[in-house]
N, C-alpha and C positions, 0 to 999 in steps of 0.2 A: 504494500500500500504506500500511496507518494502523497504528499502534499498537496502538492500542483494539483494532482489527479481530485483530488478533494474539491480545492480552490472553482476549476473550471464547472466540474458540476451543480456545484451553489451560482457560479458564475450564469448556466441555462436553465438557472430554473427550474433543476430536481431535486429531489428528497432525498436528503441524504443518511442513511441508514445509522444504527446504532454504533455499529464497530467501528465508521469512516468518524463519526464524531469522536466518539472515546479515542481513538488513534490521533483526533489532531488535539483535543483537548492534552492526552499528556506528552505529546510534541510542545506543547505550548508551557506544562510545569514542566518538562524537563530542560526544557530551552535547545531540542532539537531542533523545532522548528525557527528559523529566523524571523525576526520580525517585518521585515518586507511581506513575507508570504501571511503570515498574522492581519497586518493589515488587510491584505488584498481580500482573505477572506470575512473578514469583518464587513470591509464595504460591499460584498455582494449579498451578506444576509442582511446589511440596510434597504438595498435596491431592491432584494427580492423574496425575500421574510423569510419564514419559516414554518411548519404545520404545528402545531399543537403537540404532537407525539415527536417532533424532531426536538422541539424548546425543551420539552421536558428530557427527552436524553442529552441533551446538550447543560440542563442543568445538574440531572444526577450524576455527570462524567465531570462535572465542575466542583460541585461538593465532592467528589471523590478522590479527587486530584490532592488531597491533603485527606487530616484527621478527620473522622465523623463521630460525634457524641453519641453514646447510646446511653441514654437517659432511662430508659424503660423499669430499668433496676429502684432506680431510684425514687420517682413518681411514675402515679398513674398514666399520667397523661402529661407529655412538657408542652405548655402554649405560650409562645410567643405573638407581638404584636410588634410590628412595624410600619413605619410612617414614612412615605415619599421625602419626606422635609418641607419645613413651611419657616415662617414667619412668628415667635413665638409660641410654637408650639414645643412646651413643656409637659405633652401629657402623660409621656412613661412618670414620671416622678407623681405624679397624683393615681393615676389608674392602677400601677403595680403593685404600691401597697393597697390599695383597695382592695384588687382580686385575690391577691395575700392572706390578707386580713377575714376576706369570706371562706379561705380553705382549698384555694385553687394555688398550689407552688410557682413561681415566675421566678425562670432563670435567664436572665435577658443581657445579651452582648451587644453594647451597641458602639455608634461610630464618633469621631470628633466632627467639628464643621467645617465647613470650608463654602466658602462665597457666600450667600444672601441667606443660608440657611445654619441656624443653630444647630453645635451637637451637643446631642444628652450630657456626652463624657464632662464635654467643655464645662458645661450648666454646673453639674452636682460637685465636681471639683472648684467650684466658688469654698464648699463647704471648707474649713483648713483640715489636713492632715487626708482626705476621704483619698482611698485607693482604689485604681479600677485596673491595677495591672494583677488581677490575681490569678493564679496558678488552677491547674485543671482540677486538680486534686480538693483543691479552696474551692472551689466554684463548686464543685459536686456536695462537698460538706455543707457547706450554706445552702444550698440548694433544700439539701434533707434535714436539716437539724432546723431553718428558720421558716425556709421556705418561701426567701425573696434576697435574689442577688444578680450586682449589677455591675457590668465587667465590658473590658474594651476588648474586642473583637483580635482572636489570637491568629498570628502570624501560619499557625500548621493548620488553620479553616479554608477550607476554598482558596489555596495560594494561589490556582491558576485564572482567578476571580482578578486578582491585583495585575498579574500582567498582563490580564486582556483589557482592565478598564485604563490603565495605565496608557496603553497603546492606541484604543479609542480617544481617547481623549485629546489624543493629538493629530487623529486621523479624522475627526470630521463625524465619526459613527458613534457618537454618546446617545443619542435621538434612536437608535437602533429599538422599536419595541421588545422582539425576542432577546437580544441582548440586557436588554433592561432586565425583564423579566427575570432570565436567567440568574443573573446577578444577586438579584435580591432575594430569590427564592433557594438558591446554593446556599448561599451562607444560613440562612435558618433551618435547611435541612441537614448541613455539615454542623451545627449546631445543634441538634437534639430536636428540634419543634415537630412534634405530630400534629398539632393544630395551631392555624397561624391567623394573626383579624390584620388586616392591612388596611391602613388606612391611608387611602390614595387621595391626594391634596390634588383641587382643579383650580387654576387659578393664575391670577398677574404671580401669587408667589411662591408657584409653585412649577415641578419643572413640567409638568401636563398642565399646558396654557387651558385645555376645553375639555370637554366632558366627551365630543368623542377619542381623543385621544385618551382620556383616563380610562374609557370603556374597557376600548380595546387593549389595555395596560390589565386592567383589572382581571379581566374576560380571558387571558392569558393566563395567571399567575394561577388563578381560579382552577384553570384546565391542567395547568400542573400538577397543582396537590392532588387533585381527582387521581391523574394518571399516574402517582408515583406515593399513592394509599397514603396522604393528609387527608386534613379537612382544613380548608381555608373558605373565610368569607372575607370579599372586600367592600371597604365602606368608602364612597366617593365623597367627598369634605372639603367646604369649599377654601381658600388662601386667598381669595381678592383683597380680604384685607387680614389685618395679625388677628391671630388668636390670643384672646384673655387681652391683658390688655399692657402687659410689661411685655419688652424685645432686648435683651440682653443677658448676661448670664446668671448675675446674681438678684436681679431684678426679678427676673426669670424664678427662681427658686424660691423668692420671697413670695412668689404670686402661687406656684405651688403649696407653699406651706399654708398659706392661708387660706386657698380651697382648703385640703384636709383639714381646718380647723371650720370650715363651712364658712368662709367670707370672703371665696373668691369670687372672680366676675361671674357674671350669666352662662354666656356663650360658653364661655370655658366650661364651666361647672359640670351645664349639662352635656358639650362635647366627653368629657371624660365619663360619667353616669352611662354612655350611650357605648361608647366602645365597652368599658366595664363587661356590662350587662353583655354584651357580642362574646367576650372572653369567657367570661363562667359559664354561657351555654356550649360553647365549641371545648371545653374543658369538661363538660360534661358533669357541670357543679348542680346547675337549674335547669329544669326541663325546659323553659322559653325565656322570651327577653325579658317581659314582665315579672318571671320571677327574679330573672337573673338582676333586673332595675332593682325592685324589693331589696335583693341581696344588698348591692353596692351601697345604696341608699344609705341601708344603715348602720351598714362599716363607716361608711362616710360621718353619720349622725350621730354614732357614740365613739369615736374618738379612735377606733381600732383600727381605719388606713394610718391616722398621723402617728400613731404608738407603733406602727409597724415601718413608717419612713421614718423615724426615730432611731430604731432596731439598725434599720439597715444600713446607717450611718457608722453608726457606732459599731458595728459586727465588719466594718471595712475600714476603718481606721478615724473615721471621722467625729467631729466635735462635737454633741448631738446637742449643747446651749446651742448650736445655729436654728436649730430647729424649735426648740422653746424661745427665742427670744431671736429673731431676726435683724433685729434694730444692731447686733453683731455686725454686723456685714459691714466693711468698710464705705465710704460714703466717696461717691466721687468729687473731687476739689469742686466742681460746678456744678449746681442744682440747680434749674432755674426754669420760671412757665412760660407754654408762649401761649397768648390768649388769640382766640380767633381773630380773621381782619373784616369781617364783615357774620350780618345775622344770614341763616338760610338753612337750609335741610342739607345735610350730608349727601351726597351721593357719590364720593370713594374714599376711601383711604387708601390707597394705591399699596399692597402687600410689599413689592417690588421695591419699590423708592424708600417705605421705611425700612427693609430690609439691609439694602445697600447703605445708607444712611449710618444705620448702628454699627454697620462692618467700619465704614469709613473709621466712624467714630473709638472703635478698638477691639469691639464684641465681636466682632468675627474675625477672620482671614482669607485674604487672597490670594495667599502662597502657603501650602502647609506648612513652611516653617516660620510663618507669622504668630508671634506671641500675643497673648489672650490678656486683656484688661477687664478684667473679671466685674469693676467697679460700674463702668458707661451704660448706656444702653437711652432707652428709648420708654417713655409712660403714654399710652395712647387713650385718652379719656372718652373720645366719642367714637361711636359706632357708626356706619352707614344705614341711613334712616332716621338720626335725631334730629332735630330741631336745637341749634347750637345760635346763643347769642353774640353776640359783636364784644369781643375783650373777654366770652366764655376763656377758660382755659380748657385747650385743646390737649395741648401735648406739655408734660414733665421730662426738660432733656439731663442727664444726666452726664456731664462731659470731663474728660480731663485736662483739658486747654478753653481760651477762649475763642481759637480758630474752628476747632473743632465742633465747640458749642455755636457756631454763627452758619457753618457749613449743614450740620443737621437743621437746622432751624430753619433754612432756606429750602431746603431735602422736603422734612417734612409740611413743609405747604405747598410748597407744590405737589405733593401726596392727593392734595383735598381737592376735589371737586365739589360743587354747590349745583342747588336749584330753588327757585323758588316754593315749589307746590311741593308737599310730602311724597316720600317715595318709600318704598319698602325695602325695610331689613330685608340681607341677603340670609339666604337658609345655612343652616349648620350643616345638613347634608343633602347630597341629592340623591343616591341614590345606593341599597346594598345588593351587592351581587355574589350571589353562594351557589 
């Protein structure tokens, strides 16, 4: 079997069988195959896709390409929950211990950020001292003795994941759906997940600008677990503008902590109650979503999510005062409001522009080896749909210069679009596909 020979048949548009993939997949981790030909075949499954049974051996030859978790030993059922990337969204940190806290284990490895989109790791590392480099052996133990642990995505998972996306991303093929796919469903099957809620972001802030691109994102991954004995459901969710209402790391984590004590924003609250509920059914905790709401509810109501993100601070190295008392968190040299410049009804907060904004500002990175200012970020008061008056305060910037603070402030108004007449709040979801 040859490379080439691979290459040319994706190149006319056939199906390329189980052994042609697994053969170029570990050409690809062993670094037989060169990256020229890597590319070439990348850009013809952009041009000319992939079947449903071809994505899924392309992803089970992916996860295999390294270690695979067998969790089975350990819990009943391992379900993970994975998010596109958005615009403050912090919901592993609310949701996780919640599902926890109802009796369902969550072993969950997630990623750092990079561009317009926050990572977990970045987030909960605000906490001082919290580790997320723990050992396989740590992550199994935690897993079973607490039964909620939260770890950065190890080197021996899906290696041939990092040098395919590596190579996309300089070839033009990141936009690749079975690629995508792939990608994201490797690593949580190389990771232990029998059942996975994915919560696909559609949106300016997300990287599925439209709902049919998410479809077909979703409609995919969906057709994977089927094919390769999961149970996945995806929840479409919209990113036009942030979720909850902090964008930043530690900001971020403050706005978690105070859901789990129940005084976090709306939107948020109930985005988090809604995935919840999606987990403990696919976990096989509650027969429906209405029990499985019930459940969450009232983890959430008597104090047993935040006793359990408490737990898991502290069981990882972290300072769990950050958690009883937030007002810890270091404070950025610049706080300051911008109040609106005229009265009128919201009609965007553009996800995109406060995204980029808070990156500017220090919360994210542009280069993976950009350092994280844990302090900045971004406070988004109004929603799309309020009714906001003239010198309202809009937005709480957060900055560590005054360049910076003038650059976000400019960012975020041009974020805002107006109208006269009321217009309607965008939905939390659009649509679940299982």
């Amino acid at each position: 079997m040859r490379a080439v020979d691979i290459i040319i048949k994706k190149r006319d548009k056939l199906e390329l069988n189980r052994a042609e993939i697994e053969f170029f997949i570990k050409g690809i981790a062993s670094g037989e195959i060169p990256d020229y030909q890597i590319s070439a075949w990348a850009m013809a499954v952009l041009l000319n896709g992939m079947t449903d049974q071809e994505t899924t051996d392309l992803t089970l030859a992916i996860a295999n390409s390294g270690e695979v978790l067998d969790l089975s030993g350990i819990v009943p059922i391992e379900v993970d929950k994975h998010s596109t990337g958005g615009v403050g969204d912090k919901t592993t940190l609310v949701v996780e211990p919640i599902v926890s806290a109802c009796g369902l284990p969550v072993g969950k490895m997630s990623g750092r950020g990079l561009g317009f989109t926050g990572g977990t790791l970045d987030k909960i590392e605000s906490i001082p001292g919290f580790r997320t480099d723990v050992s396989q052996e740590e992550f199994i133990r935690l897993l079973k003795e607490e039964g909620l642990v939260l770890a950065g995505q190890s080197g021996d998972l899906a290696p041939a994941d990092g040098k395919l996306y590596a190579l996309r991303d300089v070839t033009g093929t990141v936009q690749s759906i079975p690629l995508i796919a792939s990608s994201v469903m490797s690593k949580k099957i190389a990771g232990g997940a029998r059942g996975i809620v994915l919560d696909v972001k559609v949106g300016t802030g997300a990287f599925m600008k439209n709902l049919d691109e998410a479809r077909q994102l979703s409609r995919l991954m969906v057709a994977i677990g089927r094919l390769s004995g999961r149970k996945v459901v995806a929840l479409l969710s919209d990113m036009n503008q942030p979720l909850g209402h902090a964008v930043g790391n530690s900001l971020e984590v403050n706005e978690a902590i105070e859901t789990l004590k129940g005084r976090g924003p709306t939107d948020f609250t109930e985005h988090c109650l809604v995935v919840a509920s999606h987990m403990l059914v696919i976990g096989e905790k509650a027969p429906d979503l209405a029990a499985g709401r019930q459940m969450a509810e009232s983890a959430l109501a008597d104090g047993r999510g935040l006793a359990k993100l408490r737990k898991l601070v502290s069981n990882q190295g972290g300072d769990p005062r950050y958690v009883d008392d937030p007002g810890l968190f270091p404070c950025a040299p610049i706080i300051r409001e911008v109040g609106s410049p005229r009265d009128g009804y919201l009609s965007a907060v553009d996800a995109l522009t406060i995204g980029e904004a808070s990156v500017q500002m220090g919360a994210g990175r542009s280069k993976k080896e950009d350092a994280i200012d844990h302090r900045v970020g971004i406070v988004v008061h109004h929603k799309v749909g309020d009714h906001v008056k003239q010198e309202e305060v809009l937005f709480t910037l957060h900055a560590s210069d005054e360049h910076s603070f003038e650059q976000a402030k400019k960012a975020c108004l041009e974020a805002c679009q107006w109208q006269e007449k009321p217009c309607d709040a965008l939905p939390l979801f659009y649509e679940v596909i299982d």
